[in-house]
C-alpha positions in Angstrom: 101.9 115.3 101.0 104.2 113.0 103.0 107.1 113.9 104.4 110.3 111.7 103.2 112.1 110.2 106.5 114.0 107.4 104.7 115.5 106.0 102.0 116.0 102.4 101.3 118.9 101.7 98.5 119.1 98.3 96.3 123.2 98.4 96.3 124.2 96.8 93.3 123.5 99.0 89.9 122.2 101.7 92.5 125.1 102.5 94.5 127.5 99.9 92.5 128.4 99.6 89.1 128.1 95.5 89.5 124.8 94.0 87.6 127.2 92.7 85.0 129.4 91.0 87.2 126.6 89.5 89.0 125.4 88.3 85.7 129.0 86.3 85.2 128.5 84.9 88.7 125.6 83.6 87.9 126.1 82.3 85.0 129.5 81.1 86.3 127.9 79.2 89.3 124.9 77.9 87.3 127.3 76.5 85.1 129.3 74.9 87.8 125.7 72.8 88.1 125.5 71.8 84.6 122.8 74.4 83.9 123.5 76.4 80.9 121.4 79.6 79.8 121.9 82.6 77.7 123.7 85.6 79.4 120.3 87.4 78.3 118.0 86.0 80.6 120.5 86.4 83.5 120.9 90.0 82.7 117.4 91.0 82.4 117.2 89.3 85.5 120.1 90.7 87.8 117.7 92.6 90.9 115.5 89.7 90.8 115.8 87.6 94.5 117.8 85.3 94.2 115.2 82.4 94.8 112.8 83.4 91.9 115.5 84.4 89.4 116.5 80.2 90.2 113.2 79.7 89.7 112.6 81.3 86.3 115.7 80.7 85.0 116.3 76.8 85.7 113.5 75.8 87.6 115.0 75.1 90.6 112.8 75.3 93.3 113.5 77.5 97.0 115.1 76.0 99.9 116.4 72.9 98.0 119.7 71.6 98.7 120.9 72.3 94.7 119.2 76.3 95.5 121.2 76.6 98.5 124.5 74.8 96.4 124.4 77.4 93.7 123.7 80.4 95.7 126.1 80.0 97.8 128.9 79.5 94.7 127.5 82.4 93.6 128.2 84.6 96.4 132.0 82.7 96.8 132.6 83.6 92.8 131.2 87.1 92.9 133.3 88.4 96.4 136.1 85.8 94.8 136.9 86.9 91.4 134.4 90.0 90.5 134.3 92.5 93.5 137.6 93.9 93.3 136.8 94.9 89.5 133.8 96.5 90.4 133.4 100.0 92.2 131.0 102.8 93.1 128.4 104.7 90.7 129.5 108.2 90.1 128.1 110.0 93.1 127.1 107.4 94.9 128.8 108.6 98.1 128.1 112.3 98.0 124.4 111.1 97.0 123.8 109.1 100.3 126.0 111.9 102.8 123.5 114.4 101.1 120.7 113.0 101.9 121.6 111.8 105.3 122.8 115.7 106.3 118.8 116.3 105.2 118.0 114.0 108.1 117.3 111.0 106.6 118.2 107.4 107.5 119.4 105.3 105.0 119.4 101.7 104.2 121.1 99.1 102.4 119.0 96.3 100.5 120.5 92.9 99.2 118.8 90.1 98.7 121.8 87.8 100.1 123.9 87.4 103.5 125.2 90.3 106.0 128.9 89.5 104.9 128.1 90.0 101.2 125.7 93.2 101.6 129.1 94.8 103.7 131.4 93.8 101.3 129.5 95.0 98.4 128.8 98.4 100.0 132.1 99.2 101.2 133.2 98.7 97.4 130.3 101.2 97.1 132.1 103.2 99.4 128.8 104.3 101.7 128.9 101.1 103.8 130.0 103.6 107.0 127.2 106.4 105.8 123.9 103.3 106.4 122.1 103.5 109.3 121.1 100.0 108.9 121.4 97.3 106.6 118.9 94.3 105.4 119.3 91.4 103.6 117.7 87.6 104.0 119.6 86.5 107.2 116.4 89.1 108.9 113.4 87.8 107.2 112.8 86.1 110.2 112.0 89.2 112.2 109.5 90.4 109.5 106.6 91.8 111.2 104.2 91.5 107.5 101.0 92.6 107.3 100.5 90.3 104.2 100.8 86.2 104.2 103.8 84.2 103.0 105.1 87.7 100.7 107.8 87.4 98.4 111.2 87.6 99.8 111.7 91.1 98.3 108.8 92.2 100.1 109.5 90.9 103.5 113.2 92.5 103.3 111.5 95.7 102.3 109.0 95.7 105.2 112.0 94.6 107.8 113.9 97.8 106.3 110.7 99.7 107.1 110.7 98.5 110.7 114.6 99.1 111.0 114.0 102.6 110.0 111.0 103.0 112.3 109.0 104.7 109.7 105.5 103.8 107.8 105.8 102.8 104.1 104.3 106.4 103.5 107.2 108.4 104.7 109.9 106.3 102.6 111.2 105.7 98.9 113.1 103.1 98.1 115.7 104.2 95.4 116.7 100.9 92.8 117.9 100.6 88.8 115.5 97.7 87.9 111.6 96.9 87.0 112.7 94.0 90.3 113.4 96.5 92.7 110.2 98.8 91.7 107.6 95.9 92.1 109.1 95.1 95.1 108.7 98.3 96.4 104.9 98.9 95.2 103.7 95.4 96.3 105.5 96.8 99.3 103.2 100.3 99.3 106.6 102.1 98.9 107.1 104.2 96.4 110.4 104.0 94.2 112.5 106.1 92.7 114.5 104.6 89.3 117.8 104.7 88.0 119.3 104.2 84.1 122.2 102.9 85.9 121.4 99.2 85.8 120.5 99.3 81.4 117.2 99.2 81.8 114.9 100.8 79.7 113.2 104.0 80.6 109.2 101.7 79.9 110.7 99.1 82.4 111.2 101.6 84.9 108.0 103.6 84.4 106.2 102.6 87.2 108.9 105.0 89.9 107.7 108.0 90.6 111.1 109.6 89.2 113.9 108.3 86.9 117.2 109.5 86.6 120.7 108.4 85.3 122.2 107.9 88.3 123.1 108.9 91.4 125.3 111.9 90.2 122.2 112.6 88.5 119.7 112.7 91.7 122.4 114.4 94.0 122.9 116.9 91.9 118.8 118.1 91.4 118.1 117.0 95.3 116.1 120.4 95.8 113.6 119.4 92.8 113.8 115.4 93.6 110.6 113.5 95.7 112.8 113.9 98.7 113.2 117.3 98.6 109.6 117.5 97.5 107.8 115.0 100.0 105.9 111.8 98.3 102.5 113.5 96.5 103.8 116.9 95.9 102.0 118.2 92.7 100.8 114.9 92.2 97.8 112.7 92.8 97.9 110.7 96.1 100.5 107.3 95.8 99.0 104.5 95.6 100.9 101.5 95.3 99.1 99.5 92.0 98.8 103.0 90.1 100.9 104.6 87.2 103.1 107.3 88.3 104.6 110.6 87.0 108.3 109.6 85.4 110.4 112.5 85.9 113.1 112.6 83.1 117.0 113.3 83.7 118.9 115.9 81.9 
């Protein structure tokens, strides 16, 4: 069994009740570039970095002057005209003071800029509860073990070294089928949400799904983190099927 020393969070569906107004961002910005595209296939996309969700969705290719254009309207159209309507997941606070009173250090994910990442967790209200917090502006410091890894990967293992702990002693917690192959091509193991409206098959690959994180804070003492990853279970590994444990 391996102990649990930290947690990395994906903020927005996890901690924040904002995958729908990122979709209207989205949309709103690719719009603004004459790209048009059902709110469907944002959506089911919303979790997705930023670069391949571009990629899939209008071809646009990474690192391009018309990526960087509509990314950054984007981010001006979400903190603009959607973050003030959004707020925290139900237990979202107690959830991440609970877990740091168990000794754990905690980190904020987002696939996007320092600025945005704060702004989006203190709508969360837990920005002053993370130990650390990683988005793209640190890929560069990404000490990877793999060559050229996706983007979601990389900001996983710079979390890793943030928390100064091996990918064995962490879960990342998320709400989408993004955020858990992220985390398993990262040899973390994940821990799923409802939160985000995804369906419990697209999430089956997390070692535990719940509703939320009311739902987790509130059954801590039978949770992976109270349990250790590999508790009553075979050894994680990282391309295997897991255990889904159900919420109430």
């Amino acid at each position: 069994m391996m102990r649990v020393r930290a947690v990395l969070f994906d903020i927005d569906g996890t901690l924040l009740d904002s995958n729908d107004a990122q979709a209207r961002a989205w949309l709103d910005a690719l719009h603004g570039h004459g790209i048009d595209v059902p709110v469907d296939y944002v959506r089911a996309r919303v979790g997705m970095h930023p670069d391949r969700l571009l990629s899939e969705l209008a071809d646009v290719e990474p690192y391009t002057s018309l990526a960087r254009a509509i990314k950054e309207r984007r981010s001006a159209l979400l903190r603009g005209h959607y973050v003030a309507d959004v707020g925290p997941l139900p237990g979202a606070r107690a959830l991440v003071d609970r877990l740091r009173s168990r000794g754990l250090t905690c980190v904020g994910l987002g696939a996007f800029g320092r600025d945005e990442a704060g702004e989006l967790l203190r709508a969360a209200n837990v920005a002053d509860l993370m130990d650390h917090v990683v988005g793209d502006e640190d890929l560069s410091s990404a000490a990877t073990s793999a060559p050229e890894p996706a983007a979601s990967v990389r900001i996983i293992h710079v979390a890793l070294e943030r928390a100064a702990v091996p990918a064995s002693e962490a879960l990342l917690v998320g709400d989408s089928p993004h955020d858990i192959e992220a985390a398993t091509r990262a040899g973390v193991a994940a821990v799923a949400f409802r939160s985000g409206g995804f369906r419990d098959a697209e999430l089956a690959e997390a070692i535990a799904i719940y509703d939320g994180p009311s739902d987790l804070a509130s059954r801590l003492d039978g949770s992976p983190f109270a349990r250790g990853i590999g508790d009553d279970r075979p050894p994680f590994s990282p391309r295997s099927r897991r255990t889904v444990m159900r919420g109430v």
